[in-house]
N, C-alpha and C positions, 0 to 999 in steps of 0.2 A: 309507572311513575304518576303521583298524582299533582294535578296542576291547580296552581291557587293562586288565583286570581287580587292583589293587593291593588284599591284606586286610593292616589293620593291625589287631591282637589287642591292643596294649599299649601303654603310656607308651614305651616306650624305640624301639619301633618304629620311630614316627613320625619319631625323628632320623635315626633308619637308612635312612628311605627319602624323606625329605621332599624332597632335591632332583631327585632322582627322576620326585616326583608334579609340580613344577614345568615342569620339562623334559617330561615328556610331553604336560600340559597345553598348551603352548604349541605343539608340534610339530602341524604341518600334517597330517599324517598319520594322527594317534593322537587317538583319543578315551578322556577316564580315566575310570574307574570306583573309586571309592571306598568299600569297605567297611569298615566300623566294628565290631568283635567284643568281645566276652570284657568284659577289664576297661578297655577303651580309652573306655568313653565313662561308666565306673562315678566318680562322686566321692569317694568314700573313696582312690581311686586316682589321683587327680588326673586326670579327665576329660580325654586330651587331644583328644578328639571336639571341646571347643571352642578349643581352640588351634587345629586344622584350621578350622574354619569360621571363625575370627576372619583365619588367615592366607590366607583365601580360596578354601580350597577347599570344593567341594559334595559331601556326603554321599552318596553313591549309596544306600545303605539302611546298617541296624545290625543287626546281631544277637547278639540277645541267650543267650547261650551260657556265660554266665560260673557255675560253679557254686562257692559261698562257701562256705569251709570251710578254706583255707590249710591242706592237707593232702594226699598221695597219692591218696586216695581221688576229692578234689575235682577232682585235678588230671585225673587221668581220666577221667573223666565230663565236665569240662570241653569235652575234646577228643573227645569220642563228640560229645557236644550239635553241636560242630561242625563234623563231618560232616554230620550232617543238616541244621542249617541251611543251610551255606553252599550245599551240595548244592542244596538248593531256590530260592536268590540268584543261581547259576550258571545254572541253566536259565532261569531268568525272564531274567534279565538278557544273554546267551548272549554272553561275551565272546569273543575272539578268541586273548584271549592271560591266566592268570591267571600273577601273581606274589606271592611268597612269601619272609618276608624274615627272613632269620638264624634263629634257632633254640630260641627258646622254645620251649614244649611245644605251646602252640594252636598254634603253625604247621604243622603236619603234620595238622591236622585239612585245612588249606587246601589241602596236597598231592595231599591221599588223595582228597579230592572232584575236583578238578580232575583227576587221573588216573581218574579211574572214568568222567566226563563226556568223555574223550578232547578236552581242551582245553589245548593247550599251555601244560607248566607252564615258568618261568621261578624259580631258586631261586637269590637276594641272599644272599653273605657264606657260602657251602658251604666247604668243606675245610679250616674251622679244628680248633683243639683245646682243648680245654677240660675240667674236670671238670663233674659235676652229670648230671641226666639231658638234659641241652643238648647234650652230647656222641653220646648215641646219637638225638636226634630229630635233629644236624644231619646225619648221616652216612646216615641211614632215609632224609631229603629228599632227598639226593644221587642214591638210588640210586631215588627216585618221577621226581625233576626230566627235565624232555627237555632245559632249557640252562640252563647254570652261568655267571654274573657274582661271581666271586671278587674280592678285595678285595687280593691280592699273589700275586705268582709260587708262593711256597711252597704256599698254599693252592690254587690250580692245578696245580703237582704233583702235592697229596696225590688233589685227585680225580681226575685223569687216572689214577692208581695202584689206584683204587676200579675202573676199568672203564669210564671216560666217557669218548666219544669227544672226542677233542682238541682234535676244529674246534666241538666245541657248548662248552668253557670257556671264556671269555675273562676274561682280566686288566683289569676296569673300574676297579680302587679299590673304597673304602669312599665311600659319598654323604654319611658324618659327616664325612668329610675337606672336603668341598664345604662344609658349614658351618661347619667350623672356619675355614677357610682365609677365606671371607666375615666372621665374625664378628670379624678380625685388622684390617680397616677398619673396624668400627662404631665410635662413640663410646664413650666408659666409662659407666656406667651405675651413680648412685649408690649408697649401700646403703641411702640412704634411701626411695628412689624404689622397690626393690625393694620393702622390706617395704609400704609406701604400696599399691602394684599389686597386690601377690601375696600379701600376710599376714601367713599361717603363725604360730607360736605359738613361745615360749619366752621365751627374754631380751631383752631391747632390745643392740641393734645398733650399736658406736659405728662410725660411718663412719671416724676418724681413726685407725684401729686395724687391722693386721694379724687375718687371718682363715685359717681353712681350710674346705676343702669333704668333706663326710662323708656316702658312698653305700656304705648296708653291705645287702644283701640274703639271706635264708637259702639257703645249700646244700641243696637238695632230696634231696638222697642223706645228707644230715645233718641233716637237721628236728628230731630231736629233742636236736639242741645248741644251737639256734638264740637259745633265752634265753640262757644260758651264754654261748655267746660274744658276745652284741651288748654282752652285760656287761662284758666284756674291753677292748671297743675303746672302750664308753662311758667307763670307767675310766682309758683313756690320753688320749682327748679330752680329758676333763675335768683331767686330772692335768698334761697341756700349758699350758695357764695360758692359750690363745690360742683367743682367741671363734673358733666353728666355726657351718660354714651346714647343714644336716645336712637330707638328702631323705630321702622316705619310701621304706621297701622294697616289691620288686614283691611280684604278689600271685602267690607260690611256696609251695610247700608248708613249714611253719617261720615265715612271715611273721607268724601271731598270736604264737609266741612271741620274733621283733626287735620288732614291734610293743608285746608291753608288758614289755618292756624298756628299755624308751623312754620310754613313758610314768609307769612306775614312777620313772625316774630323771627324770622333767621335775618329776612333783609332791613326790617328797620330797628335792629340792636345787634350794630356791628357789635359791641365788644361784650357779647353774652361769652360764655365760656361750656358752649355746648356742641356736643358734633354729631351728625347724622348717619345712621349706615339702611340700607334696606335688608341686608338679608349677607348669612357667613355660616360656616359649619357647623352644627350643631355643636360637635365637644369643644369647638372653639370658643365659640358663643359662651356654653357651660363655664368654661376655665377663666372668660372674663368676667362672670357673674358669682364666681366664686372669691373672686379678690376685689367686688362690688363693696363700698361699707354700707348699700343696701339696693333694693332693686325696688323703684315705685310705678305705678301706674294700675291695670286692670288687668295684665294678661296672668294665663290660668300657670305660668312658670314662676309666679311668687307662690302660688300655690301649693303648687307640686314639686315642680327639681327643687327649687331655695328650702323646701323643708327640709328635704333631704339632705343636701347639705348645709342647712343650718346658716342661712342667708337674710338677715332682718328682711321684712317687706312693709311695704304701705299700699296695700291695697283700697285704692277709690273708685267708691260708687257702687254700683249693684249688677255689675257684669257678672262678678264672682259670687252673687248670692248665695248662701247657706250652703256653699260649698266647702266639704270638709277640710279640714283645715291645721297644719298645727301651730305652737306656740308662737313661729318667727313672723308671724302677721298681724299688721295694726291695722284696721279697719277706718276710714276718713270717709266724710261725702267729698260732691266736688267744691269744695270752698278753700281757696287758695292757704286762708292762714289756718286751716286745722291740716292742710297736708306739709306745708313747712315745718308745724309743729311736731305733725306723726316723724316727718323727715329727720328731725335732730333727735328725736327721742329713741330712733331706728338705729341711726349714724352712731350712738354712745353704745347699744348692745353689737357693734361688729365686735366676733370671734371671739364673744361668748355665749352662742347658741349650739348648742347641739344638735345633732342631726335628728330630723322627727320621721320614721320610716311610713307616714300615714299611706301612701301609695306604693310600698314595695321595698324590697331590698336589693334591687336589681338582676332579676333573674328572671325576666318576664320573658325577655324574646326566647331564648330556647324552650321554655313552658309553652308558648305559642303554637312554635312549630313542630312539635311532637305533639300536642292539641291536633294540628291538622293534619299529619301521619295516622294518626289513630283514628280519629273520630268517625261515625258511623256516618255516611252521606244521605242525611235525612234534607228530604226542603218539606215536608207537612208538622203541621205541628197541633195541640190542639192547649185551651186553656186549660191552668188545672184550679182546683178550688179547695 
């Protein structure tokens, strides 16, 4: 039985790799390993440590590596912490195959140990583009990684371009696509029943009413704008007239200042028409985003699942740089009246976009884990030219 080793670091991870962890689980061959890090099982962060254990999967251990401070300095030290932890998780545990997924900053604490341990890394969602410092931890992965599961042709390109041997990238999809594409048959899911389940704080909710979905996170390489502009898009939220679902930002360096941002504008505009959640199941999540008349802000799920399902977005600012992309995104800086504007010009194209399969057509997690059935357990690798 070969054991494969998955660390999730974060809230957004988990969607990233969840079908993933399903498919392996069930495969004959693979035994899962499940680590829990950083801010993944923190509740100010929306713990999705219990989202996992509620959707059935078992914990393998947690480590505790998260260092608080929503700043450069935290973020670093963050990622030392997790070298040596996981470093010490890998040995005990001695998996067969460790995986590594997209490209936060903890991720590369997960590479660097697993390469020092000579344990086959495996690196989910390498060769994209992006701004922030995501950009140089996905490309450092690439060049730690012994094999690459890309998410489209282009990003197989770019890393084959990096120097990666050709027969170790393959073209699996994005495993958000596998949720998306799944959460396209669920039922609808009231908005009553949401806050009922999941909370969260701000206005009351009217069900009979049009809404949007608002995932804004700070730019790490712009931290210190980070109040400033969460100002900007609260400004157009608000000045849109149309109740908004609005998630908490991840825990990046900037995050204290979107965070009270946030909160500034929740207690001195009682009668905003906006409500707050930190963190819900991913297909849930999906199924609200899909009856969204559009999703704003910088996270990379305007990106990727709303193509897919055919989701307008307005994505602001340069989080999302030169990331591939399809038709349902408007592109804004942070200045409140061009994202009002992208907002209602978004708001008129609901449900009539069609689905853009730029990342998959959701069939990535079982490609995954017959990927890591098969694959040769190499940890050496060399450039090629």
């Amino acid at each position: 039985m070969r054991k494969v080793c998955v660390v999730v670091t974060a809230r957004p991870s988990y969607a990233r790799i969840k079908t993933a962890l399903q498919e392996i689980e069930k495969h004959p061959e693979l035994e899962l390993q499940l680590i829990v890090a950083a801010s993944a099982f923190i509740s100010r962060y929306g713990d999705v440590s219990s989202v996992m254990e509620a959707d059935g999967f078992e914990i393998t251990a947690r480590a505790m590596t998260l260092v608080e401070g929503e700043n450069p300095e935290s973020m670093a030290k963050t990622t030392g912490l997790g070298i040596i932890e996981l470093s010490t998780l890998f040995a005990v545990h001695k998996p067969d195959v460790v995986i590594t997924v997209a490209d936060r900053y903890e991720t590369i604490a997960t590479a660097i140990s697993a390469a020092y341990l000579n344990i086959p890394l495996i690196h989910v969602q390498g060769g994209e583009v992006t701004g922030s410092i995501d950009e140089k931890v996905r490309h450092s992965i690439t060049k730690i990684a012994d094999f690459h599961l890309v998410a489209n042709e282009e990003a197989r390109a770019r890393v084959i371009r990096m120097g990666e041997d050709e027969s170790r990238v393959i073209n699996t999809g994005c495993p958000s696509m596998d949720l998306a594409k799944c959460s396209l048959d669920l039922p609808d899911i009231s908005l009553e029943d949401v806050v009922e389940i999941y909370g969260g704080v701000g206005a009351k909710i009217d069900p009979e009413q049009d809404y949007i979905i608002v995932m804004q996170h700070p730019v790490t390489t712009e931290h210190s704008e980070a109040l400033k502009q969460i100002r900007e898009t609260i400004a157009a939220v608000h000045g849109s007239g149309i109740q908004a679902l609005w998630f908490w930002p991840n825990p990046d360096a900037g995050s204290d200042g979107t965070s009270k941002g946030i909160r500034s504008f929740r207690e001195l505009t009682p009668n905003n028409r906006i409500h707050f959640f930190k963190n819900m199941e991913p297909e849930v999540f999906l199924k609200l985003i899909q009856n969204a008349r559009c999703i704003v802000g910088n996270s990379s799920v305007a990106i990727r699942e709303c193509a897919f399902l055919g989701v307008p977005a307005v994505n602001i600012g340069s989080r999302q740089a030169n990331r591939q992309r399809g038709l349902n995104v408007q592109d804004v800086p942070h200045e409140s009246d061009a994202i009002l504007t992208a907002i209602r010009n978004q708001i008129i194209k609901f449900g009539t976009l069609k689905p853009d399969f730029v990342y998959g057509v959701g069939e990535a997690g079982a490609r995954i884990a017959e990927f890591c059935a098969r694959m040769p357990l190499l940890s050496e690798k060399h450039i090629t030219y």
